[in-house]
C-alpha positions in Angstrom: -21.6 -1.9 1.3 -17.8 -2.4 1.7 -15.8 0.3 0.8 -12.1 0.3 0.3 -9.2 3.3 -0.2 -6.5 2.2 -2.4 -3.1 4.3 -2.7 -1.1 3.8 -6.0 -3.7 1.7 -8.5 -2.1 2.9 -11.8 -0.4 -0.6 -12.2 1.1 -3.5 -10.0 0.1 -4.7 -7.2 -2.1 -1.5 -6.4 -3.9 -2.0 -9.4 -3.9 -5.8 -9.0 -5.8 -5.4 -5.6 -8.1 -3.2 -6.8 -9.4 -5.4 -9.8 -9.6 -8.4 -7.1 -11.9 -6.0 -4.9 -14.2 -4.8 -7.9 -17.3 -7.3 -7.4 -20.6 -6.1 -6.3 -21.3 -4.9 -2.8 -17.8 -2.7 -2.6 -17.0 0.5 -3.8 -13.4 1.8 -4.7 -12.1 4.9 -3.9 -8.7 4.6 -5.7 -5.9 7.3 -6.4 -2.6 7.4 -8.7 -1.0 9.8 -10.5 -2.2 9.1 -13.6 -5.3 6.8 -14.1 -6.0 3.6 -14.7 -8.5 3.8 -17.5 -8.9 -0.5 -17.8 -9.7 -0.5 -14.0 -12.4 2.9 -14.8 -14.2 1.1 -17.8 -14.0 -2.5 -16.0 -16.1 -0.8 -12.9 -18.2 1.2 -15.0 -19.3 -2.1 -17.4 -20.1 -4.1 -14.2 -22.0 -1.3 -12.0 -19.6 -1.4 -9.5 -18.7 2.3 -7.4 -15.0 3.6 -8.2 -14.1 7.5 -8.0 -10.5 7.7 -9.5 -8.6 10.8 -8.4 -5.8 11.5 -10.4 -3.0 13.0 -8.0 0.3 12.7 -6.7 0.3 12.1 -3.0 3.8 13.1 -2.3 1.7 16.3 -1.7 0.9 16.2 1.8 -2.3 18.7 1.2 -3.0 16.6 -1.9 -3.2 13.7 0.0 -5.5 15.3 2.9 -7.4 16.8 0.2 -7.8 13.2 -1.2 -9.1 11.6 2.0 -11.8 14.4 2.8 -13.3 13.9 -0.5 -13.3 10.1 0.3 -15.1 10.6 3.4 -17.6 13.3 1.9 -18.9 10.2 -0.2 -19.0 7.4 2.3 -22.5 7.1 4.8 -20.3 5.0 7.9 -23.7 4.6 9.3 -24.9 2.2 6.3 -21.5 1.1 5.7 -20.2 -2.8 6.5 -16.6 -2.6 6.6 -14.1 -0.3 5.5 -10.0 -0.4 4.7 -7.2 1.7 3.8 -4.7 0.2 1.8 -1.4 2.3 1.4 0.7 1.4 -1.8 1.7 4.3 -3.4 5.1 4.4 -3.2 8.8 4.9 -5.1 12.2 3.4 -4.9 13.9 6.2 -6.7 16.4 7.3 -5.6 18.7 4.6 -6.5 22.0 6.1 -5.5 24.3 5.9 -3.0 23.6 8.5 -0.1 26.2 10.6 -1.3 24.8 11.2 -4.4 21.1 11.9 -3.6 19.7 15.3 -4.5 18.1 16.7 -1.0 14.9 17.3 -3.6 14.4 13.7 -4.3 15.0 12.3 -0.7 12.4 14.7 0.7 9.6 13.6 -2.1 10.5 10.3 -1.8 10.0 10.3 2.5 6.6 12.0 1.9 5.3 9.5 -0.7 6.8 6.5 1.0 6.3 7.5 4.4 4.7 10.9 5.4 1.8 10.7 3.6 0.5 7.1 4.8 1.2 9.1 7.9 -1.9 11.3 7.3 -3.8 8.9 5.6 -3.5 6.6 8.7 -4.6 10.1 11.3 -7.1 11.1 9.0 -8.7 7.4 8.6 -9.0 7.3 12.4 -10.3 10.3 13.1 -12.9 9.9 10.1 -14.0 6.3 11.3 -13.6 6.8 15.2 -16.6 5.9 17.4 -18.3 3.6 14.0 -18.8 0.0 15.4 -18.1 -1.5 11.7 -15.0 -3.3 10.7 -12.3 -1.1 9.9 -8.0 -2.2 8.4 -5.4 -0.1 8.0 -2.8 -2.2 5.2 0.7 -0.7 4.9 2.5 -2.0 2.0 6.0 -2.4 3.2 9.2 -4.3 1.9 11.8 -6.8 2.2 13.9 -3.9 2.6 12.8 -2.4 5.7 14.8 -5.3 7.3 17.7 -5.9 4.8 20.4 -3.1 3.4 20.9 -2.6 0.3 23.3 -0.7 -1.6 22.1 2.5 -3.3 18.6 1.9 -1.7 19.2 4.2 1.6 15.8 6.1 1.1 13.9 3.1 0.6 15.1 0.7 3.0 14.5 4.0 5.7 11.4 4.7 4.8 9.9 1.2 5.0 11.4 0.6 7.9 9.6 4.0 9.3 6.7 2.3 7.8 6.5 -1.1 10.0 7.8 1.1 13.4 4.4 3.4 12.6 2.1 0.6 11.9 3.6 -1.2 14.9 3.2 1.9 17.1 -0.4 3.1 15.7 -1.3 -0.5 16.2 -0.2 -0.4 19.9 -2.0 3.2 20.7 -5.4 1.3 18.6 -5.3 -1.9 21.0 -6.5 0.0 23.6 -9.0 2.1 21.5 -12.6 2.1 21.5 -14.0 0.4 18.2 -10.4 0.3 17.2 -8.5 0.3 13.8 -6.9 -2.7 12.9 -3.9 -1.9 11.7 -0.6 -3.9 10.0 1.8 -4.1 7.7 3.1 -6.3 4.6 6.2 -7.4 2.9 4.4 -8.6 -0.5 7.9 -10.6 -1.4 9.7 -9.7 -5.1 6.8 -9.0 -7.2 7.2 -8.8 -11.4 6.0 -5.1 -11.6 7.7 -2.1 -13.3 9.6 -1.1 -9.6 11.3 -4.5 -10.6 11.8 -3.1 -14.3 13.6 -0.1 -13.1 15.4 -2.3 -10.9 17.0 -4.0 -13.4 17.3 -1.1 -16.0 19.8 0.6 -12.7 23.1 1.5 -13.4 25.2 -1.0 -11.4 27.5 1.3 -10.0 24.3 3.3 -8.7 23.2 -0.3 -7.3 25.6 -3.2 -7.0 23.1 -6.1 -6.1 21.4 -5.4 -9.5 22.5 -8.8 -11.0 20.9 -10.6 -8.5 17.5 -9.1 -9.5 18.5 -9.8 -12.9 19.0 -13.3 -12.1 15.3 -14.0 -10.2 13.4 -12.6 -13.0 15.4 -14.7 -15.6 14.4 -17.8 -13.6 11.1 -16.6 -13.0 11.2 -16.1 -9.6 9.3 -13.0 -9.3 6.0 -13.5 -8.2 2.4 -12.6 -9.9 0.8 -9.4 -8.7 -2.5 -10.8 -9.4 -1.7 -14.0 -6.5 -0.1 -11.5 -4.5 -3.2 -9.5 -4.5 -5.7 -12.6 -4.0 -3.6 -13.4 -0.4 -4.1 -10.0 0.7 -7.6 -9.1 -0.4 -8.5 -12.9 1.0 -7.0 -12.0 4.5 -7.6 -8.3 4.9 -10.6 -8.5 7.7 -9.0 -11.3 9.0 -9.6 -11.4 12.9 -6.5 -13.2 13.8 -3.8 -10.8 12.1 -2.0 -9.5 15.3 -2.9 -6.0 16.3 0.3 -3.7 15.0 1.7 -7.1 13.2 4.4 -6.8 10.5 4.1 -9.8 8.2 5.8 -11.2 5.4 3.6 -12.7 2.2 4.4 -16.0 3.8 3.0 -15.4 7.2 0.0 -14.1 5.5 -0.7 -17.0 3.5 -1.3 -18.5 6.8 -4.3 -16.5 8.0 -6.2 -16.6 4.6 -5.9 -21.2 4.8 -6.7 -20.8 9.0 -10.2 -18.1 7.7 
């Protein structure tokens, strides 16, 4: 059986993934703060493993708490492959640096940042010395690379997000039965982060016209195609050790397996 940890499954493209990776022979362990009852009854009408913990994972303990429960149900001794895919996250705040609450910028580095942190150290430690196939996604974002106005907390902590999968990436190439490990840019995906996006008060975000503009053109890609690439590449051999990839780059893996 192939079992698979997935952050952030309420809706979007968490919840997208995991409805592509409920088919027989996996089992879900999947997490949100509140829960995805259409993903619950959709596993429980086809037989297929999912334990839904409803909790919110800007908790550091929470989240710690989360993985040891998900390791108390897994045998990695009858187990074929195994992944952790971090995609909880939050944009909020959208505000200039100036006018962000101390409050918000410290849940918001914990969610987006801190807490893939120990979900990466305790999936090592949990797996280490297992001969089986074993990923490590990070869900990252265009704006780890690019600025944006009002988007200060999010654009640093997905930037801290590649430099960790690129450096726990680096200490795993030299590790016994190693971890593969990498990060994604999904591209602009129509989910309710988008929403909120465009529901922002432009003087809180000044490029909010523009994201205006690619969902009025329909632009924004489907979290449902988004999640077919990734799920169709994950155990992919070839994705570089440490690699940060764009949705693009990806595509490339899953027409080369």
């Amino acid at each position: 059986m192939d079992h698979f940890i997935i952050t952030g499954t309420s809706r979007g493209i968490g919840a997208a993934i995991a409805n592509r990776l409920l088919v027989q022979g996996n089992a879900l362990y999947c997490v949100s703060r509140t829960m995805n009852e259409d993903l619950v009854e959709r596993a429980s009408s086809q037989h297929i493993p999912l334990y839904y913990h409803e909790t919110d994972l800007s908790s550091l303990g929470l989240a710690e708490r989360f993985l040891g429960e998900v390791f108390s149900k897994i045998d990695l001794t009858m187990a074929g492959r195994i992944a952790l895919i971090n995609n909880a996250g939050m944009l909020e705040p959208i505000a200039p640096l100036g006018h962000t609450r101390p409050e918000l910028m410290e849940k918001h580095l914990a969610l987006n940042l801190l807490t893939p942190a120990v979900l990466m150290s305790g999936f090592i430690r949990y797996t280490f010395g297992y001969s089986i196939p074993k990923v490590i996604l990070n869900i990252s974002s265009g704006a780890s690379t690019i600025p944006y106005s009002g988007w200060s907390m999010y654009c640093a902590s997905k930037a801290g997000l590649n430099m960790l999968s690129r450096t726990a990436g680096l200490e795993q190439s030299v590790a016994v039965e190693p971890v593969r490990i990498f990060a994604l840019a999904p591209g602009i995906v129509d989910t309710s982060m988008q929403t909120l996006i465009r529901h922002t008060d432009p003087e809180y975000f000044s490029e909010k016209e523009f994201f205006v503009k690619l969902h009025s053109e329909g632009r924004l890609s489907d979290p449902d195609l988004v999640a077919g690439i990734i799920t169709g590449s994950l155990f992919n051999p070839a994705i570089p050790q440490g690699g940060v990839l764009t949705i693009d780059q990806l595509k490339e893996f899953v027409v080369a397996g």
